[in-house]
N, C-alpha and C positions, 0 to 999 in steps of 0.2 A: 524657831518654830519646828525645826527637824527632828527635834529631841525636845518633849514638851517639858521634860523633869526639866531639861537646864533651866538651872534659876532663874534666867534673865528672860525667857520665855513667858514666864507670867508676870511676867511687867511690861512687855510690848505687847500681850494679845490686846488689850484696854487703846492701846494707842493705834496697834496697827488694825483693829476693827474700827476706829472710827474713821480711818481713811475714807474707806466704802469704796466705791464704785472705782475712784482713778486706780486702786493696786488690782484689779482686773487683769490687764496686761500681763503682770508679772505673774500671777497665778501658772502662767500657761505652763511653763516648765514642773511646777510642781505637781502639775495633775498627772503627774509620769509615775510618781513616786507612790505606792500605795501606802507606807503609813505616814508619810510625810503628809498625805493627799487627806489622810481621816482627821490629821490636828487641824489643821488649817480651814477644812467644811466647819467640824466643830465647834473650833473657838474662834475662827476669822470670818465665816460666809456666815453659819448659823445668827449670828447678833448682827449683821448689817444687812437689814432688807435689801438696800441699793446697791451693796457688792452680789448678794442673791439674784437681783434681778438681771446685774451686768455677766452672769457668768452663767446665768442661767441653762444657754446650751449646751455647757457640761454636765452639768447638774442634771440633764432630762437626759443625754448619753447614760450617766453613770448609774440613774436611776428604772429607766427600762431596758438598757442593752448592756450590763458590767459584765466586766472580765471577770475570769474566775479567782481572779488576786483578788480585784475590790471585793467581789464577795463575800474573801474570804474573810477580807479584812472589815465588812463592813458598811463598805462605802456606800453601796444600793442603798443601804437601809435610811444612813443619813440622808445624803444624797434625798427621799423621800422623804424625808422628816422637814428637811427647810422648803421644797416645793410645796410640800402639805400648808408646812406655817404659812410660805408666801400667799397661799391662796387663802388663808382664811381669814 
């Protein structure tokens, strides 16, 4: 998921987004990485309400208070796009 081209990457987001909620935990290191951090909202938090909901207090960090990497990179935006989805 570090490198979304690599092939084998779109064949685990399908599997590792149904995980949901228990790969929570492991997210935590990657919220370090800013483009590491936009694949993984994207294609892993964005399609699993339940990993949405478990990580949620990042996702409100990243979404009112981002660094100017995520910004740069994006992340505010998504970041607000699945809290948007989640609430609606």
């Amino acid at each position: 998921m570090q490198d979304i081209n690599w092939p084998v990457a779109k064949v685990l987001i399908p599997f590792l987004a149904g995980i949901g909620e228990p790969l929570a935990p492991h997210l935590r290191m990657i919220f370090e990485d800013h483009v590491w951090k936009y694949w993984v909202l994207d294609k892993l938090v964005a399609p699993s309400p339940n990993l949405a909901l478990a990580v949620e207090p990042y996702l409100l960090r990243m979404a009112l208070d981002p660094s100017s990497g995520e910004t740069e990179e994006g992340i505010d935006e998504i970041a607000r796009k699945i809290l948007a989805k989640k609430a609606a």
